[in-house]
C-alpha positions in Angstrom: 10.1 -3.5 -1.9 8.0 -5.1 0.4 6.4 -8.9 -0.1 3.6 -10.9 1.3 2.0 -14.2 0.4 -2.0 -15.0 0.6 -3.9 -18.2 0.8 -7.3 -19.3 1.2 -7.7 -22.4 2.9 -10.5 -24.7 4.0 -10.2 -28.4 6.0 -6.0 -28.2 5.1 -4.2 -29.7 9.0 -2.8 -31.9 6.7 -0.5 -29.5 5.0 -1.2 -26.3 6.4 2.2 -26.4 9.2 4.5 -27.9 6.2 2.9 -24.7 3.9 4.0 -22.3 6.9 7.5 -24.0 7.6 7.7 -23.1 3.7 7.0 -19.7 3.1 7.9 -17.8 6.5 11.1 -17.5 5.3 10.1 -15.3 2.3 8.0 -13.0 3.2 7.3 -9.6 5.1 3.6 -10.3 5.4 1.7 -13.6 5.4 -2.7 -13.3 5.1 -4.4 -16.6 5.6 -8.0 -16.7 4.9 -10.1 -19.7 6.5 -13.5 -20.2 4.4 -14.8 -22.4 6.7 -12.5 -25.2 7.9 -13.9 -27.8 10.1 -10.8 -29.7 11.3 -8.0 -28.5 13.4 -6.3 -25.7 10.4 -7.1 -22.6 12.5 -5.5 -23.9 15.6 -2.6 -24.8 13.4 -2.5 -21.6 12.2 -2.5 -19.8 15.6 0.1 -22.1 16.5 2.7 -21.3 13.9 1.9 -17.3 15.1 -0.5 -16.1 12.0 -3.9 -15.1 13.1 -5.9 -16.2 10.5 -8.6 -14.3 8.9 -12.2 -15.7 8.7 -14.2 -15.3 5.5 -17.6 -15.9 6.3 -19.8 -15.7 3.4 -22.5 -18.3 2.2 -22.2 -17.8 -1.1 -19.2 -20.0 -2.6 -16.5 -17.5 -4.6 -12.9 -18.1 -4.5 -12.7 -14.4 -5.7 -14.4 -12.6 -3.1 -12.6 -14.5 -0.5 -9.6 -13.9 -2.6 -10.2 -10.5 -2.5 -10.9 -10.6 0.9 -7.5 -11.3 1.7 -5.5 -9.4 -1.0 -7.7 -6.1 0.4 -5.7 -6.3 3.8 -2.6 -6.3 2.3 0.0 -3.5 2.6 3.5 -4.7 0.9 3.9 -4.1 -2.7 3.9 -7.3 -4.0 1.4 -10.6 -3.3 2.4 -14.1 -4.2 -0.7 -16.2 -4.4 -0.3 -19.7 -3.0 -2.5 -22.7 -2.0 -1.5 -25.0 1.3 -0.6 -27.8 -0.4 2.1 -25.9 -2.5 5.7 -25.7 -2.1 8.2 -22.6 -3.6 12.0 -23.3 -3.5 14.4 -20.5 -2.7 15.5 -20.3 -6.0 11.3 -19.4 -7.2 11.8 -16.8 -4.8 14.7 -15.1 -6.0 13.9 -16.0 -9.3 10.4 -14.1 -8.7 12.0 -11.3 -6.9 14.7 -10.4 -9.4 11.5 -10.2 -12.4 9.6 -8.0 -10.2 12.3 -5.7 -10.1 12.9 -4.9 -13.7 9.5 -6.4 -15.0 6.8 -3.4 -15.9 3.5 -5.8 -15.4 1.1 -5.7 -12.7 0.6 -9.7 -13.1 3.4 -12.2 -13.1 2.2 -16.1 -14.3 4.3 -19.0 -12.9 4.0 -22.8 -13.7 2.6 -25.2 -11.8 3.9 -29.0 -11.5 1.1 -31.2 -10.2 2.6 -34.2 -8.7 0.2 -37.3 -9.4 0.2 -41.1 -7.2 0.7 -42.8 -10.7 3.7 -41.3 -10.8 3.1 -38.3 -13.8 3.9 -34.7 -13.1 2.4 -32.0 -15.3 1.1 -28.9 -15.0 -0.4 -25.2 -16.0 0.4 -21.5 -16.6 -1.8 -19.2 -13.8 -1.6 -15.5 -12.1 0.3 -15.8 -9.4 2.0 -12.7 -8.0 -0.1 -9.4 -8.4 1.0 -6.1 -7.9 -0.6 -4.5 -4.9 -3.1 -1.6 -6.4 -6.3 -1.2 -4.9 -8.1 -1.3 -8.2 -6.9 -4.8 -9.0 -9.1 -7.7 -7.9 -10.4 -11.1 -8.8 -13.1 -12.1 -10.7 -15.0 -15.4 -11.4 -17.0 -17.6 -8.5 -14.5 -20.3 -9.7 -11.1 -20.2 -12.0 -10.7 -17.1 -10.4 -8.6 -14.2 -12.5 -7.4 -10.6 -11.7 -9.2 -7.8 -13.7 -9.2 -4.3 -12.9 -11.7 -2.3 -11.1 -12.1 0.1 -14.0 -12.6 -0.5 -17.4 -9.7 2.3 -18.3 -7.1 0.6 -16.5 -5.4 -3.0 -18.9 -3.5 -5.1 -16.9 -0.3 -6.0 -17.8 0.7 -9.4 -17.5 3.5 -11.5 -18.0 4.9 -15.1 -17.1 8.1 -16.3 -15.7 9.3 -20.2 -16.1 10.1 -20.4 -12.1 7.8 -23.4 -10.5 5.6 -23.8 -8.1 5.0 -27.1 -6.9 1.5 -28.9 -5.9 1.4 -32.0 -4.1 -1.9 -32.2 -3.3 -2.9 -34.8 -5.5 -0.7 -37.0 -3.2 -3.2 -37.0 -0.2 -5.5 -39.9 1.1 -7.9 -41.0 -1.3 -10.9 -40.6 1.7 -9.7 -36.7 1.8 -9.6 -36.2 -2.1 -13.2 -37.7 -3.0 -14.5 -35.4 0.3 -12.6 -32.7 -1.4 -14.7 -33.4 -4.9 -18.1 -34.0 -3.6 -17.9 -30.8 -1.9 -16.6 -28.6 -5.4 -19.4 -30.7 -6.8 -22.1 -29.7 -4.5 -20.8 -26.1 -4.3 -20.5 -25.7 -8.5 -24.0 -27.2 -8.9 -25.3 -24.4 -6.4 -23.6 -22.1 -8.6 -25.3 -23.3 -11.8 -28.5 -23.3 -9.9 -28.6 -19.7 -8.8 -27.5 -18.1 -12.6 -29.5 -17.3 -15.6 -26.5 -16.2 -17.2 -25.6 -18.7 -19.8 -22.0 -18.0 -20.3 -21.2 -18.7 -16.7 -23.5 -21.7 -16.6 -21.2 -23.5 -19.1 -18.4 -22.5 -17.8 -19.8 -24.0 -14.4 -20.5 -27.6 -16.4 -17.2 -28.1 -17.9 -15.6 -27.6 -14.0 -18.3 -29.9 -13.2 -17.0 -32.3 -16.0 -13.6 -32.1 -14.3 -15.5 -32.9 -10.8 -17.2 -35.7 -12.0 -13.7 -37.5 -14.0 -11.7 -36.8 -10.6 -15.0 -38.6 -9.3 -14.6 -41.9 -11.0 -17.9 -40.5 -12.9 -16.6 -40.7 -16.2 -19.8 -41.0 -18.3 -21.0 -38.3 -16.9 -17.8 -36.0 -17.3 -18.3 -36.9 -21.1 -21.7 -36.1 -21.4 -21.1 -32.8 -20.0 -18.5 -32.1 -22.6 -20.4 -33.5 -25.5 -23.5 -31.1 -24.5 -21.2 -28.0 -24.5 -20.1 -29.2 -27.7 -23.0 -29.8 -29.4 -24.7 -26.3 -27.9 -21.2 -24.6 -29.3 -20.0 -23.0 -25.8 -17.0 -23.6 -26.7 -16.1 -20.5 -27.2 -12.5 -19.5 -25.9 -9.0 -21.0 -25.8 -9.7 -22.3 -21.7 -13.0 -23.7 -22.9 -11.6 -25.8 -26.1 -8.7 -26.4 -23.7 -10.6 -28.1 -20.9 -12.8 -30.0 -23.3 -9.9 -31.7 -25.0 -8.5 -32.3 -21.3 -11.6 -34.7 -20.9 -11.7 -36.1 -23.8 -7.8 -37.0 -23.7 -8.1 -38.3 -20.2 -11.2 -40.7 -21.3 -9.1 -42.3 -24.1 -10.7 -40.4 -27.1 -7.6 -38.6 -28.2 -8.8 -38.0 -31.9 -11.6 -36.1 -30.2 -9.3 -34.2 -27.7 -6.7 -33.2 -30.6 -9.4 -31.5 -32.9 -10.5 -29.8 -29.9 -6.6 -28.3 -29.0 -6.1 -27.4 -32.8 -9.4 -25.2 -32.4 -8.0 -23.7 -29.1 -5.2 -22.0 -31.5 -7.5 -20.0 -32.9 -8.4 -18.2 -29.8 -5.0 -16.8 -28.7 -1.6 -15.9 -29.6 -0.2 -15.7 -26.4 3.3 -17.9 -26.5 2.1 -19.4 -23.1 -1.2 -21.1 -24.1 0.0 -21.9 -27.5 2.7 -23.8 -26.1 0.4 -25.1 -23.4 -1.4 -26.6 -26.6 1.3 -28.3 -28.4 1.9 -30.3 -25.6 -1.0 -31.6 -25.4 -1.6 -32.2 -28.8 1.7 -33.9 -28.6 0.9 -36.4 -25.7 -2.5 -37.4 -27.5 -0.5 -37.7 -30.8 1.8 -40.1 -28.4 -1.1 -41.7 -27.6 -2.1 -42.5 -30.7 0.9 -44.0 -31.6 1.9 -41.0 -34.2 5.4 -40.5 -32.4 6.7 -38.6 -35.3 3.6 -35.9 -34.9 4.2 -35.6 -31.4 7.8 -34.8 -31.3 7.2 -31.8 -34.3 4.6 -30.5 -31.3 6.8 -30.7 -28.6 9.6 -29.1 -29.9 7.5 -26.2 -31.1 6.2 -26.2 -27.7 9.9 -26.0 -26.7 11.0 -23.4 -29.0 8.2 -21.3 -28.8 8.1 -20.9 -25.1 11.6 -21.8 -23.6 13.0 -24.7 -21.2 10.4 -26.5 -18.9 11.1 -29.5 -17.8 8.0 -31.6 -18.8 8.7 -30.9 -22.0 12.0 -32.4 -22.3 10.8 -36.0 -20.7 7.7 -35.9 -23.5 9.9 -35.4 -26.0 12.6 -37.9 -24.9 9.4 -40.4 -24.5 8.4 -39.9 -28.0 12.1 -40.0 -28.6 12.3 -43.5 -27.3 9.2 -44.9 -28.6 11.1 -44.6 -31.7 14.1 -46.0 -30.6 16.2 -43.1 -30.8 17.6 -44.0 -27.3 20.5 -41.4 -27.4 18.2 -38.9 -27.8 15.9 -40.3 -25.5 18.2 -40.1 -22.6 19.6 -36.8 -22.8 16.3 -34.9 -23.0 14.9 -37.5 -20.2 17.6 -36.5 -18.3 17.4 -33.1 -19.3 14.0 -32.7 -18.1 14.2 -34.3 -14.6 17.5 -32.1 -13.6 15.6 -28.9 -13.9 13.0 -30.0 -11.7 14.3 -29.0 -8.3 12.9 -31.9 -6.6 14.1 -34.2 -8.7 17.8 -32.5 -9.2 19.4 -34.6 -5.7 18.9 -38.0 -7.8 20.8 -40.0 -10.2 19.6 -41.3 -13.6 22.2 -44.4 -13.7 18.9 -46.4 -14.7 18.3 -44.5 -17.8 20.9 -46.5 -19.9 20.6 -48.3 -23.2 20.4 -51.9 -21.7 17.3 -50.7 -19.2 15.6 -47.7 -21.2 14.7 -50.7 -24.3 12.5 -52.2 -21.9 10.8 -49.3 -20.1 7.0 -48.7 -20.7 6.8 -46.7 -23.4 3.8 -44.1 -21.5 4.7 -41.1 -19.6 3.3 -42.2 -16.3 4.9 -45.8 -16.1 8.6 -44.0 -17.1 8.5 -41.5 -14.1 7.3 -43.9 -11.7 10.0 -46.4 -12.8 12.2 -43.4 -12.0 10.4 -42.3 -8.9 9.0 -45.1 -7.2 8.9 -43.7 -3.6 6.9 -40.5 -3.8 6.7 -40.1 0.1 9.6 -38.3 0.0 7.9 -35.3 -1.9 5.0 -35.0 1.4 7.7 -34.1 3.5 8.4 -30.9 1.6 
């Protein structure tokens, strides 16, 4: 079998050569699609010996330009990257060895987003597709694959492999350019719709926007509109809405909006997805007790990742169970490939009773220098 990788960029010279240096290696076919880059990524691109394909469209849709690229493609399989993500050899192979006995036409891998504070999380999304002509994406933004026909179902499935983003990591001058222009480019989006569905959809993206802004009244009021118009009407929807409301400090607010997310899916994924988070606003909270329960049914109900060894050795030590603590702390970090060359020697008894007791403060106290993850 044959694989190829495709990306959309826009404005990426800062990461774009690194991406390349990454992936080459993997793959039999590599489709870049520029969507309008105004800094030096096409010349880049040229340079590492891609010809890049320009998606000239003026209406904003990360699925058509998607699309767009995916519709050139002729190997069998397409990984779905952005530039300022890294695979590891061992994702590859990983990926490779699933495809070959897996009978889906969607694979789902995890994504770690590296943060400056220090905290690394992430999300479940579609990431390799099988290469039919009647798959393609849907949705101007959060883009998905659907089928062309109504008779075709997708088949989809999820592997525990990582993908890593460090995009988070850039200058602060290039992030807030970054969000002005989503912002500007999802209230076009609102503008030109009648369709009601897709407008709140568009407002709780734009609630995201405006948090990753520094706007956080606004971000609220967004959220407490699509909860008071009920639009909250599916597990991503609940799921982003108690995303804001954890990140602004009302974690009461955010949990009641996770435990309604259950009842929209049993997918192991997303219900796993949810107990963490309920657990880190239980942590929050200060209910240390609740939040371990949650994160070991996280644990058992969709297998080893690391995050969710470090949560539960933080709720762990917030209790004092220091033994406990430090196994699953270490645990956690080993399995993250870019945290596997270091040594723990700090996470003893005599240091781990005075480490701050949130998740951010631990990794960074663990991870101080995080220059060393830009050069991957």
């Amino acid at each position: 079998m044959k694989y190829a990788l495709c990306t959309i960029v826009k404005n990426e010279e800062k990461m774009i050569e690194g991406f390349i240096l990454n992936v080459q290696k993997f793959f039999d076919e590599i489709v870049i699609v520029d969507t309008g880059s105004e800094d030096s990524t096409i010349e880049i691109i040229k340079k590492n010996g891609i010809e890049p394909i320009i998606y000239n469209n003026n209406k904003f849709s990360y699925s058509q330009a998607r699309n767009y690229g995916i519709n050139t493609v002729n190997a069998d399989w397409i990984f779905l990257l952005d530039a300022d993500e890294r695979i590891t050899e061992d994702y590859f192979n990983t990926a490779i060895k699933l495809l070959e006995k897996m009978q889906c036409d969607v694979l789902c891998s995890w994504r770690y987003d590296y943060l400056k504070s220090g905290e690394w999380g992430g999300n479940f999304s579609p990431r390799i597709i099988r290469n039919y002509k009647n798959i393609n994406f849907v949705g101007d933004i959060l883009e998905f694959p659907a089928s062309k026909t109504n008779d075709d179902i997708l088949i989809i499935d999820s592997t525990e492999v990582q993908i890593h983003h460090f995009g988070n990591l850039k200058e602060e001058k290039f992030l807030q350019s970054k969000y002005l222009r989503y912002e500007k480019e999802v209230s076009n989006l609102i503008n030109n719709t009648a369709d009601k569905r897709k407008i709140s959809k568009y407002m709780l993206f734009l609630s995201s926007i405006n948090y990753c802004l520094g706007n956080k009244k606004t971000s609220l009021n967004i959220i407490n509109s699509c909860i008071d118009k009920g639009e909250l009407d599916s597990w991503s929807r609940r799921k982003m809405a108690g995303d804001i409301l954890r990140l602004n400090g009302l974690d009461t607010e955010a949990i009641e909006q996770y435990k309604a997310s259950l009842s929209y899916t049993d997918d192991k994924n997303k219900l796993a997805i949810t107990n963490d988070l309920i657990g880190v606003s239980s942590m929050n909270k200060g209910s240390f007790e609740e939040s371990i329960a949650y994160f070991n049914t996280a644990i058992e109900s969709f297998g080893i990742m690391p995050h969710r060894f470090v949560l539960l050795g933080l709720a762990q030590l917030s209790l004092d169970l220091c033994d406990d603590a430090i196994y699953n702390i270490n645990k956690g970090l080993a399995q993250n490939p870019y945290f596997k060359h270091m040594t723990h020697d700090s996470l003893q008894h005599n240091y781990i009773y005075d480490t701050p007791k949130d998740y951010c403060s631990l990794i960074k106290s663990i991870v101080p220098d995080l220059s060393c993850w830009k050069e991957v």
